[in-house]
TORBARO-338167 format. One line per 3 residues: number of its first residue (from 1); their letters; for each residue x, y, z of C-alpha. Coordinates in Angstrom, 2 decimals, m for minus. Each point is the difference from the previous one (the first is absolute). Layout:
N
NUM) A) X:Y:Z ~ ...
This chain:
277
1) XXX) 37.87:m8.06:m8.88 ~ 1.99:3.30:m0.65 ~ m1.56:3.33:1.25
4) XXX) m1.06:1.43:m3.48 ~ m1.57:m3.12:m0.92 ~ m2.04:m0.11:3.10
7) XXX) m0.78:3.74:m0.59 ~ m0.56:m0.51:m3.68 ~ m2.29:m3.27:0.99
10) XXX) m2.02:2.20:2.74 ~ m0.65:2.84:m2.92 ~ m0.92:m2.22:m2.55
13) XXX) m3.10:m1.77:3.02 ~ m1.05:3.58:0.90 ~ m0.33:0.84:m4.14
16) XXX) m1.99:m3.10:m0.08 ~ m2.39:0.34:3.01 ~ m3.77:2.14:0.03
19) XXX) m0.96:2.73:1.16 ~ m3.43:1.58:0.25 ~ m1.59:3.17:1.89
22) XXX) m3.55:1.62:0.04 ~ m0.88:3.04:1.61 ~ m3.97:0.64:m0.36
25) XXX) m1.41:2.91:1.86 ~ m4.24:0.31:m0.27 ~ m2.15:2.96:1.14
28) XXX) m4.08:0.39:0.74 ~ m0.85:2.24:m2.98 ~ m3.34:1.10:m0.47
31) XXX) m1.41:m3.21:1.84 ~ 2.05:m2.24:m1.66 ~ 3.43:m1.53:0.82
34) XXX) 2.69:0.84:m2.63 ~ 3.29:m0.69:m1.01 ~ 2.29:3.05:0.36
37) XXX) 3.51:m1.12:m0.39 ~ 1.01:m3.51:m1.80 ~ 3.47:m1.15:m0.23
40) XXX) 1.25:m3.29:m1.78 ~ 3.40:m0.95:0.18 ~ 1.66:m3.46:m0.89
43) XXX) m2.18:m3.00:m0.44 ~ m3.00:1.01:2.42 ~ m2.79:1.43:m1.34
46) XXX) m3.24:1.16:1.72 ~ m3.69:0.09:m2.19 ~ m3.62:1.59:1.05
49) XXX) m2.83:m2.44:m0.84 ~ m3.47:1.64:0.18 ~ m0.09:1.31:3.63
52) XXX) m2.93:m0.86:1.92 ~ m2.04:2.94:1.66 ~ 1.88:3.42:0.62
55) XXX) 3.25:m2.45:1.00 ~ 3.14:m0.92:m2.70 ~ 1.46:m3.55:m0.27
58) XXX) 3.57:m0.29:m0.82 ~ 1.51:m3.26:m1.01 ~ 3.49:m0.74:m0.33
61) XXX) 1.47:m1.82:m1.93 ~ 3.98:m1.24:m0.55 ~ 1.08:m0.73:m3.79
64) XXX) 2.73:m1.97:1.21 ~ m1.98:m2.76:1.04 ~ 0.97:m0.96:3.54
67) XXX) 2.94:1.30:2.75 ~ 3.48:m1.82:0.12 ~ 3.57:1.07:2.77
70) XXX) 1.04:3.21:m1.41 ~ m3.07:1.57:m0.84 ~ m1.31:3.45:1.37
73) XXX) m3.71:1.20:m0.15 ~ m1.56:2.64:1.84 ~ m3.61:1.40:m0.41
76) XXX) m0.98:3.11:2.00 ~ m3.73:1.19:0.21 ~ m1.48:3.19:1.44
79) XXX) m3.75:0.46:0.55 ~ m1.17:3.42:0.17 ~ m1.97:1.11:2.37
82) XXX) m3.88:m1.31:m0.58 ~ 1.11:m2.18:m2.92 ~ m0.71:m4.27:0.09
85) XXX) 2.30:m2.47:m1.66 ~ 0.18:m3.63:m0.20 ~ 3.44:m0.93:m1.23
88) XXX) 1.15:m3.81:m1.04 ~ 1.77:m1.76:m2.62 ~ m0.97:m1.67:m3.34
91) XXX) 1.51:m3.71:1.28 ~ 1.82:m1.59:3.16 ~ 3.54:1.38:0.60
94) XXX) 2.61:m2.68:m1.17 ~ 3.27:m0.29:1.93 ~ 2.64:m2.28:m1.51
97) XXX) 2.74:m1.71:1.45 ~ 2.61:2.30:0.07 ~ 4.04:m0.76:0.43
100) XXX) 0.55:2.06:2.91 ~ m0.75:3.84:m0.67 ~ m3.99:0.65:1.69
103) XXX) m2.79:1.64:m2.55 ~ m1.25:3.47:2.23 ~ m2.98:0.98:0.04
106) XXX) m0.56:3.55:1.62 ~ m3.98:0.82:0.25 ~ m1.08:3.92:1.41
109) XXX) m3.63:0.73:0.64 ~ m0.99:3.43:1.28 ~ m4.19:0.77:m0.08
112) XXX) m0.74:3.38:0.86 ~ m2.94:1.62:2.27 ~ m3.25:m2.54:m0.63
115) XXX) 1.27:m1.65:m2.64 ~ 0.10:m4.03:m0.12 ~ 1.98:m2.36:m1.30
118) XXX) m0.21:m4.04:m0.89 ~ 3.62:m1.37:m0.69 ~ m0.96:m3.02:m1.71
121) XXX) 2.90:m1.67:m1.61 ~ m0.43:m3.28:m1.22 ~ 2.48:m2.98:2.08
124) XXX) 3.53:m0.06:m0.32 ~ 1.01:m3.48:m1.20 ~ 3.61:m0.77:1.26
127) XXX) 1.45:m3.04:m1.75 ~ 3.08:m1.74:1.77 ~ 3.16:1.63:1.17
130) XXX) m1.52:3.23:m1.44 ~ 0.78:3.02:2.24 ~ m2.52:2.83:0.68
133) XXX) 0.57:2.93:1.87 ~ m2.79:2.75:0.26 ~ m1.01:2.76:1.84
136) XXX) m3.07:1.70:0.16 ~ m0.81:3.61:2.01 ~ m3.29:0.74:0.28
139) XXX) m0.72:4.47:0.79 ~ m3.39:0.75:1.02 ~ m2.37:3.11:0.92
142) XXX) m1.23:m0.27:3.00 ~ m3.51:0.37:m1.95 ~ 0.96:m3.13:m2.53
145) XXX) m0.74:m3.35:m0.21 ~ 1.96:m2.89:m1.27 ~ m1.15:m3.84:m0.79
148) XXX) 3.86:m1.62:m0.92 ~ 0.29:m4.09:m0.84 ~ 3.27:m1.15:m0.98
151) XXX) 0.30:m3.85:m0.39 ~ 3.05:m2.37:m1.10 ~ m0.22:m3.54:m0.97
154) XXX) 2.93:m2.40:0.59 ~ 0.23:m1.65:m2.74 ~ m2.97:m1.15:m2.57
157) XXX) m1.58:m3.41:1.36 ~ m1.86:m0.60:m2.78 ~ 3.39:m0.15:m2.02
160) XXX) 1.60:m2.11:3.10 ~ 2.27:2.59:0.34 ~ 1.47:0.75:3.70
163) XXX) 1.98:2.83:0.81 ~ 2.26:m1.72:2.66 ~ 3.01:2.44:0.15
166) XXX) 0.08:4.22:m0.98 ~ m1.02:3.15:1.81 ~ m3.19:1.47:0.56
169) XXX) 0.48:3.30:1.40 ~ m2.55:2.63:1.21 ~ 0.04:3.77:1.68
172) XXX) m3.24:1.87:0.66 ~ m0.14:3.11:1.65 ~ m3.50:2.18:0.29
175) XXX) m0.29:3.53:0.90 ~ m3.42:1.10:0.94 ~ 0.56:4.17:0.35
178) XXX) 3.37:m0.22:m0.11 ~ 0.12:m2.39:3.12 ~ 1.13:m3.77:m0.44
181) XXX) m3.02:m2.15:0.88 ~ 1.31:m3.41:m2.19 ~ 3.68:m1.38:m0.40
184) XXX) 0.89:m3.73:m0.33 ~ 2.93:m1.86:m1.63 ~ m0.43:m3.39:m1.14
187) XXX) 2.41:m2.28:m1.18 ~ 1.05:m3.45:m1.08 ~ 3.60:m0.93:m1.29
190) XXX) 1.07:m3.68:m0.75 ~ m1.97:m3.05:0.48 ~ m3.24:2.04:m0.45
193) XXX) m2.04:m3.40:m0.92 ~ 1.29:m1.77:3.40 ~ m0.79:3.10:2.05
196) XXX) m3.57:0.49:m1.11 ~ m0.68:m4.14:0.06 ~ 0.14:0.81:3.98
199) XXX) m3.65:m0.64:1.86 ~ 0.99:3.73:1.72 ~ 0.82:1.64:m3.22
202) XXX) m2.40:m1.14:m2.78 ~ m0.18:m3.22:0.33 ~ 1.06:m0.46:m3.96
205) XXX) m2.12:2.80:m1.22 ~ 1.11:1.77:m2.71 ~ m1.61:2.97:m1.10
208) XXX) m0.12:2.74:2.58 ~ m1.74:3.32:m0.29 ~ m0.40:3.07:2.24
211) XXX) m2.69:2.48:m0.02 ~ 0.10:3.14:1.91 ~ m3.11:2.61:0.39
214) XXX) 0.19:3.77:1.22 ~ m1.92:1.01:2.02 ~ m0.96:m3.44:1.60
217) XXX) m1.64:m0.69:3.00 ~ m1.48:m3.18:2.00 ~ m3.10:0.57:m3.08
220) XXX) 1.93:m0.40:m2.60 ~ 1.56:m3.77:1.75 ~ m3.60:m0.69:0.53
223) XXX) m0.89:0.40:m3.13 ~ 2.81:m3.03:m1.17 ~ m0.61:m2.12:2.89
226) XXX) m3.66:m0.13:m1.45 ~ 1.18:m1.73:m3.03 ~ 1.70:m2.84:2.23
229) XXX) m0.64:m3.22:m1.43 ~ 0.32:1.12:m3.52 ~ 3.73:0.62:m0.05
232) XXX) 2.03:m3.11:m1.47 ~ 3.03:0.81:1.67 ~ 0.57:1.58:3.25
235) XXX) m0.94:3.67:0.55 ~ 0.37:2.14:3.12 ~ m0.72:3.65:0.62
238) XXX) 1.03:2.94:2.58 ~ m0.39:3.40:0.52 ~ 2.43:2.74:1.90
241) XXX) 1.28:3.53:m0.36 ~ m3.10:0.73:m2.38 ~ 1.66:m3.03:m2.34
244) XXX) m1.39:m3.23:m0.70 ~ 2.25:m2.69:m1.08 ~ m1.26:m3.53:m1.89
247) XXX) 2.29:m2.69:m0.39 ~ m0.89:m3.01:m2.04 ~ 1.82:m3.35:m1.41
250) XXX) m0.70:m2.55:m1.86 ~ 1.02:m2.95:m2.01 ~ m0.17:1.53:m3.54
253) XXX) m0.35:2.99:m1.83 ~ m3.51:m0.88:m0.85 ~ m1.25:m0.49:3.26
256) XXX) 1.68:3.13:0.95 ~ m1.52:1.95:m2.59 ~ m3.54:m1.03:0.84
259) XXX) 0.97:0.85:3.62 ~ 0.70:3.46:m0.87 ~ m3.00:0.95:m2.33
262) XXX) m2.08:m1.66:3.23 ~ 1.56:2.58:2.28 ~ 0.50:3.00:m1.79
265) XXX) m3.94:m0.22:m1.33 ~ m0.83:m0.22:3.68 ~ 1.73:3.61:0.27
268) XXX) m1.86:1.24:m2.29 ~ 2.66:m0.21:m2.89 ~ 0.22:m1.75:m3.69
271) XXX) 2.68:m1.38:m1.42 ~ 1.59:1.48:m3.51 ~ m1.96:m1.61:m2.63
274) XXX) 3.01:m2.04:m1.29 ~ 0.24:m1.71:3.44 ~ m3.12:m1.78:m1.10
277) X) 1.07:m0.97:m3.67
């Protein structure tokens, strides 16, 4: 293929692919967490149903239906200092198969001096050979809290959909007073299906979620290891640095799901309402 029609080609993808960015900053005001700063751009969009006590709930929500290779969102939330916000989305995150580019997803949290947030997105559901490549940083006062759960489902079973080849790609990185206290990098590239089947990786699980708590101690593990026997999948639990980390996998979204609402209630945190409809 010549070089302008490669060029022209490449132009005419990038025209063609989505883009979306919120930035959402919230303040305590007069007991009551507020929005102070809202900005919508591209096909994600972020409502307030009715907040519950002096907290806000933000939900967002992407217009464009679902995530395929090319596509760029980033959402970017500041809590002021004293404020509360819970902060999912309206549905599960859909990731197409993509022809080679990866869909980005860059996610920035900062929560200010004893202010708390619950990241609660709804599950990523990668279908196969789609390619997702996120990154999430994660600022807090050394007086704030966080309760994060990020989950992705391989494929939907109840479909009998597999995703056996893609990328799933993952950077965290927490700061706890400016000091790093969290930073892993997962990924899996190729034969994703194959690699999971493993008895050492998953042992043909599917739906993976991760759910990170600051502050967390040795009570806050104790508090999910009390719940043992109720989980459908596997669930484990530890604490360091003043972090505590849950990992949990199962073999479908649904099983995940009721994993999650299990574990986070034991912490002493709801779910969005739309998690539950």
């Amino acid at each position: 293929m010549p070089v302008l029609a490669r060029t022209d080609s490449a132009r005419i993808f990038a025209a063609n692919r989505a883009t979306g960015r919120i930035a959402l900053a919230v303040a305590a005001l007069d007991g009551r967490t507020r929005r102070t700063r809202v900005h919508e751009n591209g096909s994600l969009r972020v409502r307030f149903p009715n907040g519950v006590g002096g907290g806000l709930e933000a939900i967002i929500i992407n217009t464009g239906g679902g995530m395929t290779g090319g596509d760029r969102f980033a959402i970017d939330l500041g809590v002021g200092a004293g404020a509360h916000l819970t902060a999912g989305t309206a549905a599960a995150e859909k990731i197409y198969r993509s022809t080679g580019a990866d869909a980005e997803m860059d996610v920035r949290l900062s929560v200010g001096a004893g202010a708390h947030l619950a990241w609660l997105p709804q599950e990523s559901i990668l279908f196969d050979r789609a390619r997702l490549s996120r990154r999430i940083d994660v600022d807090l006062a050394g007086s704030a809290s966080l309760v994060m759960a990020e989950a992705v489902v391989l494929g939907r079973a109840a479909m009998g959909e597999c995703m056996r080849e893609g990328l799933w790609s993952d950077r965290w990185r927490l700061r706890r007073g400016g000091r790093l206290v969290f930073a892993e990098n997962v990924r899996l590239d190729g034969a994703i299906a194959g690699r999971l089947a493993a008895s050492a990786a998953a042992a043909g699980a599917i739906a993976l979620a991760t759910v990170l708590v600051a502050p967390g101690d040795e009570a806050t593990c104790a508090a999910v290891r009390a719940l043992d026997g109720a989980f459908t999948g596997e669930v484990a639990i530890s604490a360091w640095n003043g972090v505590a980390v849950a990992r949990l996998i199962a073999r479908d979204g649904a099983s995940l799901r009721h994993d999650l609402i299990a574990l986070l209630a034991a912490l002493g945190t709801g779910v969005p309402r739309l998690w539950l409809q």
